[in-house]
Backbone as a ProteinNet text record, in pm:
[ID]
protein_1_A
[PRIMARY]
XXXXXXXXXXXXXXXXXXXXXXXXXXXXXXXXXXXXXXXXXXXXXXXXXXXXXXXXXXXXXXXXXXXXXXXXXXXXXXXXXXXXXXXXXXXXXXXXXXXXXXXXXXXXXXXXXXXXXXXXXXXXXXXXXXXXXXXXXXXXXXXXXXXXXXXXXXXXXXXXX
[TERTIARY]
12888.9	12869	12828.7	12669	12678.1	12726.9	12783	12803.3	12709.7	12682.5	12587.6	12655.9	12633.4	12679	12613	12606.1	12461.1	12558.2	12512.6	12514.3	12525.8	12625.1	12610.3	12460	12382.5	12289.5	12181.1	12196.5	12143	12167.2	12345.1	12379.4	12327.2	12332.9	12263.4	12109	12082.8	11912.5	11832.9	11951.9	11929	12037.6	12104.3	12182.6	12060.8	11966.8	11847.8	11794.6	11744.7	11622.7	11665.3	11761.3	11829.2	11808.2	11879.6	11896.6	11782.5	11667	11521.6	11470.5	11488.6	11430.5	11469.3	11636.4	11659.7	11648.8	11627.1	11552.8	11450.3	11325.1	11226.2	11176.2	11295.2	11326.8	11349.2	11463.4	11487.1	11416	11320.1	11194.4	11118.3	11076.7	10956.9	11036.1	11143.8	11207.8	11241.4	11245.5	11277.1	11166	11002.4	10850.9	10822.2	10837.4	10828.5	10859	11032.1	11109.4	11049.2	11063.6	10973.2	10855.5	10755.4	10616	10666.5	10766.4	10761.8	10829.5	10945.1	11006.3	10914.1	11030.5	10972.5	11004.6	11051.7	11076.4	11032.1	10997.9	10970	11008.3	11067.4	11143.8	11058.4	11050.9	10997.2	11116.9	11128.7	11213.8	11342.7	11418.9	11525.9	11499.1	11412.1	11366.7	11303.8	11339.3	11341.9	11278.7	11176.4	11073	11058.1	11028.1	10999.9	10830.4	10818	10681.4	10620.2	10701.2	10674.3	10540.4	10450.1	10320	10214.1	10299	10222.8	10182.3	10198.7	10130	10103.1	10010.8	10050.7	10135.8	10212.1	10362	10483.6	10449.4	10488.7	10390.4	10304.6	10176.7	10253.1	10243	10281.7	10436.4	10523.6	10673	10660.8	10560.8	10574.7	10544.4	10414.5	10317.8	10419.2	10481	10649.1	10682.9	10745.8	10841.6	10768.1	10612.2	10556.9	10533.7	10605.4	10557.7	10435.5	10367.6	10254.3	10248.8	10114.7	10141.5	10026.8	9975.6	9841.9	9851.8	9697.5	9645.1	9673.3	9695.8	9726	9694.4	9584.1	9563.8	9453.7	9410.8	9320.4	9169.8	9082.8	8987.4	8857.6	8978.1	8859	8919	8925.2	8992.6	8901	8934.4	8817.5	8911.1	8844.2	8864.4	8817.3	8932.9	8870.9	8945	8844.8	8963.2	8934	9070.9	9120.4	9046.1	8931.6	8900.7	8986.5	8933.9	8987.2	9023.8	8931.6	8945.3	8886.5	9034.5	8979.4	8868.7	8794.3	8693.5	8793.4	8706.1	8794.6	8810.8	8772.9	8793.3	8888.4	8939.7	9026.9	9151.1	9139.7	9267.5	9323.7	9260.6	9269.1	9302.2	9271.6	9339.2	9473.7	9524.6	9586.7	9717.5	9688.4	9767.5	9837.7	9731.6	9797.4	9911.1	9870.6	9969.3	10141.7	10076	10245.9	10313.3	10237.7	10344.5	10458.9	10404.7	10501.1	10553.7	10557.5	10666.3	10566.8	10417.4	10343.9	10244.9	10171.1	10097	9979	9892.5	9750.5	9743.2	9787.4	9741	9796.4	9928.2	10002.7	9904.6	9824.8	9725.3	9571.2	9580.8	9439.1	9353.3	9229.3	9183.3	9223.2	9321.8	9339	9302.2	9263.5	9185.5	9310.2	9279.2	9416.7	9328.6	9344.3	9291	9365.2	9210	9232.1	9255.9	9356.5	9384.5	9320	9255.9	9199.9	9228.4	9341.5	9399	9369.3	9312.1	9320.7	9431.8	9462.3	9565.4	9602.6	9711.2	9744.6	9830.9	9829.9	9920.1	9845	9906	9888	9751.2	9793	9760.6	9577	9588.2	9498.9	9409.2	9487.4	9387.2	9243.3	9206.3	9038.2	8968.5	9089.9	8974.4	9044	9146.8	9185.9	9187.2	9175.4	9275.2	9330.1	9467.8	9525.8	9493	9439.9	9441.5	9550.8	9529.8	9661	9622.3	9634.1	9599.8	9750.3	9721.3	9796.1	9779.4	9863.2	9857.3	10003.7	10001.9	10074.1	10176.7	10115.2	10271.9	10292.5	10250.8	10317.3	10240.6	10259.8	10203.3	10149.8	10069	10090.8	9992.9	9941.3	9875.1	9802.8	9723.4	9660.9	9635.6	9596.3	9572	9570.9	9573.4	9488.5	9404.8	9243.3	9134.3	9074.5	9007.4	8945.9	8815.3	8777.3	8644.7	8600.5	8587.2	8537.1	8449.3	8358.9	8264.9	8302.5	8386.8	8481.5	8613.8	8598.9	8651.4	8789.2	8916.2	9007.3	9056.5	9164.7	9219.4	9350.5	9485.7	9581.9	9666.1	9793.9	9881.6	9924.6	10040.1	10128.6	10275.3	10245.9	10349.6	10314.5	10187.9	10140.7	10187.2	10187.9	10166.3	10334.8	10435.2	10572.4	10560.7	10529.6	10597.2	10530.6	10445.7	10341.5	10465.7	10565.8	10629.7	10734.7
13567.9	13427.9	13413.9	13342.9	13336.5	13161.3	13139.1	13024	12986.9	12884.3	12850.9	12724	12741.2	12649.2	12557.6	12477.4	12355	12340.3	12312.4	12262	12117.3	12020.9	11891.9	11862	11893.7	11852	11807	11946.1	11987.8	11826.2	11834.3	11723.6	11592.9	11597.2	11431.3	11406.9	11498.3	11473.5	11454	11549.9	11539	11394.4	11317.7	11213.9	11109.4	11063.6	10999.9	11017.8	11134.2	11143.3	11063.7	11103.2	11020.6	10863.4	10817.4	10678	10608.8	10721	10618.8	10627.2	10719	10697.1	10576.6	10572.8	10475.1	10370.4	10310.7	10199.2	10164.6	10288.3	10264.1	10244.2	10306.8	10270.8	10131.3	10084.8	9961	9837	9879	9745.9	9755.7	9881.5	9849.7	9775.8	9799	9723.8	9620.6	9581.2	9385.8	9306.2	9393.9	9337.5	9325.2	9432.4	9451.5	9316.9	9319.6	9216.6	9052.7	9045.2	8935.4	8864.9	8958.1	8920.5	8870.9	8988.6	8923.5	8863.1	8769.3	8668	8521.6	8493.4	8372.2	8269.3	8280.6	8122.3	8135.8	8008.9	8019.7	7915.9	7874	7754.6	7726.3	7589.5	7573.6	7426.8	7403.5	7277	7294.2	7380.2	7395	7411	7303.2	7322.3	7415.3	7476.1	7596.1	7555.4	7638.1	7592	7702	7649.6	7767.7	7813.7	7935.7	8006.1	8023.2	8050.9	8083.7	7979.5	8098.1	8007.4	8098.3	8095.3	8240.3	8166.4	8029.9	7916.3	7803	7722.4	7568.7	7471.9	7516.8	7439.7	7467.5	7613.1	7650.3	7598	7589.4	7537.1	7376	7305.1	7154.6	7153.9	7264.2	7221.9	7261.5	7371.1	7418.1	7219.2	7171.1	7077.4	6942	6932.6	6831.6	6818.6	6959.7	6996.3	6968.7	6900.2	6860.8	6650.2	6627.4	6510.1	6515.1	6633.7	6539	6600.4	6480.1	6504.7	6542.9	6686.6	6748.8	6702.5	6706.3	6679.8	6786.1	6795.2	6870	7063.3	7014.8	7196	7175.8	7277.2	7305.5	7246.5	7217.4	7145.4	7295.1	7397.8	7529.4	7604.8	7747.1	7816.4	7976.3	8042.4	8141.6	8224.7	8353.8	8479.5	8488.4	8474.1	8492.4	8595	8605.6	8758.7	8700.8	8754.3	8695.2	8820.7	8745.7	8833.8	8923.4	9098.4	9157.3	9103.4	9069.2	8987.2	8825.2	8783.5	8618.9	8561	8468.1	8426.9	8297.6	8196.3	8132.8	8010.5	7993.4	7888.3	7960.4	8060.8	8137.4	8102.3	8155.8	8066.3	7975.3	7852.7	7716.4	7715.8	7754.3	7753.7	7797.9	7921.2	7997.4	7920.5	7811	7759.5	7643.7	7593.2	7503.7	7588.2	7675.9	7818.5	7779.6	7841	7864	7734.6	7618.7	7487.1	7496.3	7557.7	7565.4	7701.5	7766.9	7841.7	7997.7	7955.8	8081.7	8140.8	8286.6	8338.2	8408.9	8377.2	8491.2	8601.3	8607.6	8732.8	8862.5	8840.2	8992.3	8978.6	8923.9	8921.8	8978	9016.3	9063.9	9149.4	9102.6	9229.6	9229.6	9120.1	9134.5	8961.9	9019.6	8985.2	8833.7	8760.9	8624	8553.6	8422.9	8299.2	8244.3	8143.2	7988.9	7903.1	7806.9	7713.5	7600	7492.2	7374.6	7264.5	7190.8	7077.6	6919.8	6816	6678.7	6636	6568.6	6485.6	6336	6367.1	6235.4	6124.1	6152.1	6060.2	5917.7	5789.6	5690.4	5692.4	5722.8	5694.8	5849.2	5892.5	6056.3	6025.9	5973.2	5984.8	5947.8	6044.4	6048.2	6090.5	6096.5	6110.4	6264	6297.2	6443.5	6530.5	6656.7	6770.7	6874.2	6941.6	7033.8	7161.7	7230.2	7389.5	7466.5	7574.3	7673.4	7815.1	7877.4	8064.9	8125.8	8218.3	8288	8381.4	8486.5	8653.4	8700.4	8764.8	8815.9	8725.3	8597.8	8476.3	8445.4	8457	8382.1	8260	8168	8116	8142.5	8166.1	8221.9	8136.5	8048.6	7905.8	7830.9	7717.9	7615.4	7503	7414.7	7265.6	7113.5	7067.3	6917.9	6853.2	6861.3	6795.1	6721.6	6630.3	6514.1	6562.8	6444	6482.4	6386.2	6303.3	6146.5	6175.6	6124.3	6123.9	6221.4	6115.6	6162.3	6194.7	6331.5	6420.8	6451.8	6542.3	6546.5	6691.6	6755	6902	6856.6	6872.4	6894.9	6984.8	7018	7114	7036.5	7129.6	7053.6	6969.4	7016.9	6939.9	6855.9	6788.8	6685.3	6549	6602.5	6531.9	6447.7	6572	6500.8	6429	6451.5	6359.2	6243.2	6213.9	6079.1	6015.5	6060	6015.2	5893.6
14435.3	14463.4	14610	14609.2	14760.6	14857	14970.2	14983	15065	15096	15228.7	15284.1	15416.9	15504	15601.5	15546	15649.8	15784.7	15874.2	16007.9	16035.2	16123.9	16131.1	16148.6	16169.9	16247.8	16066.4	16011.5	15921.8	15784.4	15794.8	15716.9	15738.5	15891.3	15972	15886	15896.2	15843.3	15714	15628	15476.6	15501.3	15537.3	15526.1	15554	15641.3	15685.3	15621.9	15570.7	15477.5	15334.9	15295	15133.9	15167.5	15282.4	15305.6	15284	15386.3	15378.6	15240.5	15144.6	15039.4	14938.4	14956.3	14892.8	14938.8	15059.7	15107.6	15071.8	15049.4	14985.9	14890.5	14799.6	14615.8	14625	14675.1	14684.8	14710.3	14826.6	14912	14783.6	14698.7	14572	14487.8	14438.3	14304.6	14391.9	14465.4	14495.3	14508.1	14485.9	14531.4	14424.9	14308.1	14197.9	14090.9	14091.4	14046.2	14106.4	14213.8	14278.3	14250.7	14257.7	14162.9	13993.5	13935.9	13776.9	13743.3	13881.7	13831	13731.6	13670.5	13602.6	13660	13784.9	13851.4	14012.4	14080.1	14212	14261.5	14406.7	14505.9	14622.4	14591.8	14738	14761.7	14872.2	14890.4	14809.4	14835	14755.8	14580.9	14542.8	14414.9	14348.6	14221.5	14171.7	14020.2	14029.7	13878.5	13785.5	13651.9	13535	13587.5	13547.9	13572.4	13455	13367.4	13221.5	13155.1	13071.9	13039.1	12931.3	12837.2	12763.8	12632.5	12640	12541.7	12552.6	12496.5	12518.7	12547.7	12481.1	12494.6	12627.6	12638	12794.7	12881	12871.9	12971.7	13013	12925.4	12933.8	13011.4	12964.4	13014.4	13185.7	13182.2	13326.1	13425	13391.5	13444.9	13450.8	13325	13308.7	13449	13485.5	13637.6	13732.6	13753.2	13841.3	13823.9	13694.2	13662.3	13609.1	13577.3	13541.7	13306.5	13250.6	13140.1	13078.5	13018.5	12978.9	12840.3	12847.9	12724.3	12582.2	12490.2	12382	12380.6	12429.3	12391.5	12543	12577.8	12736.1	12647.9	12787	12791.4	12808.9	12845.8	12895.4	12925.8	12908.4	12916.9	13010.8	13058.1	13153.7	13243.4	13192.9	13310	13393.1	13486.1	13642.7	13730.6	13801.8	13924	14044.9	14053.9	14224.5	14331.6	14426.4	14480.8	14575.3	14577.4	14689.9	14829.8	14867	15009.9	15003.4	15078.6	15008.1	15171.3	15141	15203.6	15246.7	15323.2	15377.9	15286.1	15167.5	15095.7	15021.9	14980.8	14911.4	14990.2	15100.8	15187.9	15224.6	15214.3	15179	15062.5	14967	14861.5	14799.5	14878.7	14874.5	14948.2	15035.9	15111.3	15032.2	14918.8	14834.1	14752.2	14712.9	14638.1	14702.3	14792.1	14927.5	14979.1	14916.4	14967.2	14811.4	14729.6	14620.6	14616.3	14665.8	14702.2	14600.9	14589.9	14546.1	14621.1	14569.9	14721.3	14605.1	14607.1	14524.7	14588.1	14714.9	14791.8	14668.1	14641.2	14525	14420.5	14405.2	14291.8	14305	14480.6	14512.8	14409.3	14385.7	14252.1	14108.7	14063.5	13943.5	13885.7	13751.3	13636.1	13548.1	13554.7	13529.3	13469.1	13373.3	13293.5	13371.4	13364.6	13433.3	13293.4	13304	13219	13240.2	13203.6	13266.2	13125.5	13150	13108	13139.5	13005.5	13110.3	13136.4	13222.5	13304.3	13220.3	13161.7	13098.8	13164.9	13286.7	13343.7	13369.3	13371.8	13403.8	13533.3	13606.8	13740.8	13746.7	13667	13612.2	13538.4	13426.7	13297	13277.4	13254.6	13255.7	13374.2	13497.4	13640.6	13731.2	13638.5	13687.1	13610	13602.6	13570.2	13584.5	13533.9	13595.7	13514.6	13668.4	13650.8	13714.3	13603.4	13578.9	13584.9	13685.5	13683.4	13651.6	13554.3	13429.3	13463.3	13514.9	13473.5	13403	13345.3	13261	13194.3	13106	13066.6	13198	13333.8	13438.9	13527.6	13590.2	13636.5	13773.6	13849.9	14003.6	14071.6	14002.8	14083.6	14002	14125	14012.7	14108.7	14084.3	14138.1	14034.6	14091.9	14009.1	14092	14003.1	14078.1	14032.7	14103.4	14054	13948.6	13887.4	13783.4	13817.4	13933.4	13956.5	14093.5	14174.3	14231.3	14364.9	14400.1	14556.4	14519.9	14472.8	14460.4	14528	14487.2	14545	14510.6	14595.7	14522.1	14573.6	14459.3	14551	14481.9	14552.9	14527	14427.4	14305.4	14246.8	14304.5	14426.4	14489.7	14544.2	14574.5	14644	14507.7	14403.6	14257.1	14282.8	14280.7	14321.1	14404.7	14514.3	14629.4	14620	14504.3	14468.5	14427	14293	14201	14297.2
[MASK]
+++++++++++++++++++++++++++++++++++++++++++++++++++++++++++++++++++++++++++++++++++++++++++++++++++++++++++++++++++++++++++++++++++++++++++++++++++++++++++++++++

């Protein structure tokens, strides 16, 4: 039987080396988990993401106040470019007042949802879009269909209410 005997120095290092790995196990599974949550907060308020049908489509748009039309008006694959241009970022900024970011989506392939707007104050002169990747929601707007035009976040929609 042979024994071997590490050195403090020896232990210190295989002790660092383990730690950082599991730090690094750890930072992926919380980015990981993060992206495929089904819910996101902005303002203390905490929303369903979930959207892998019509009927999830409408309950998500509910939690904003607003009320879609039966089934989508248009439906389309779109990819989030690699590098966003500067209208991508403006856009991206409507994302992050609700507590979402396109950037984790750089390069990938999502449906746009495009719903009319049944609300009172909407109907006929808006509607809400919805970007879908995997059943999840990870952005969207409501925009005008009327001359002079408008884009806003779904949170601009609340703080109307």
């Amino acid at each position: 039987m042979t024994v071997y005997f590490a050195s403090k120095k020896c232990i210190k290092i295989l002790f660092i080396i383990i730690a950082a790995v599991l730090l690094i196990f750890s930072v992926m599974l919380a980015a990981f988990f993060s992206q495929n949550s089904l819910y996101a907060e902005y303002d203390g308020i905490r929303y369903n993401l979930s959207a892998k049908n019509p009927q999830e489509h409408r309950k998500f748009a509910a939690q904003f106040g607003c009320t879609l039309s039966e089934y989508p008006l248009m439906i389309q694959k779109v990819r989030i470019p690699d590098e966003f241009n500067s209208i991508y970022r403006e856009y991206n900024k409507l994302q992050e007042q609700i507590g979402l970011n396109l950037y984790q989506y750089a390069g990938k392939k999502c449906t746009l949802y495009t719903y009319n707007l049944e609300n009172p104050d909407y109907k006929g002169k808006a509607v809400f879009n919805m970007l879908v990747y995997n059943g999840r929601v990870i952005g969207g707007d409501i925009s005008s269909t009327e001359y002079n035009s408008f884009i806003k976040s779904f949170k601009e929609t609340l703080d109307m209410s």
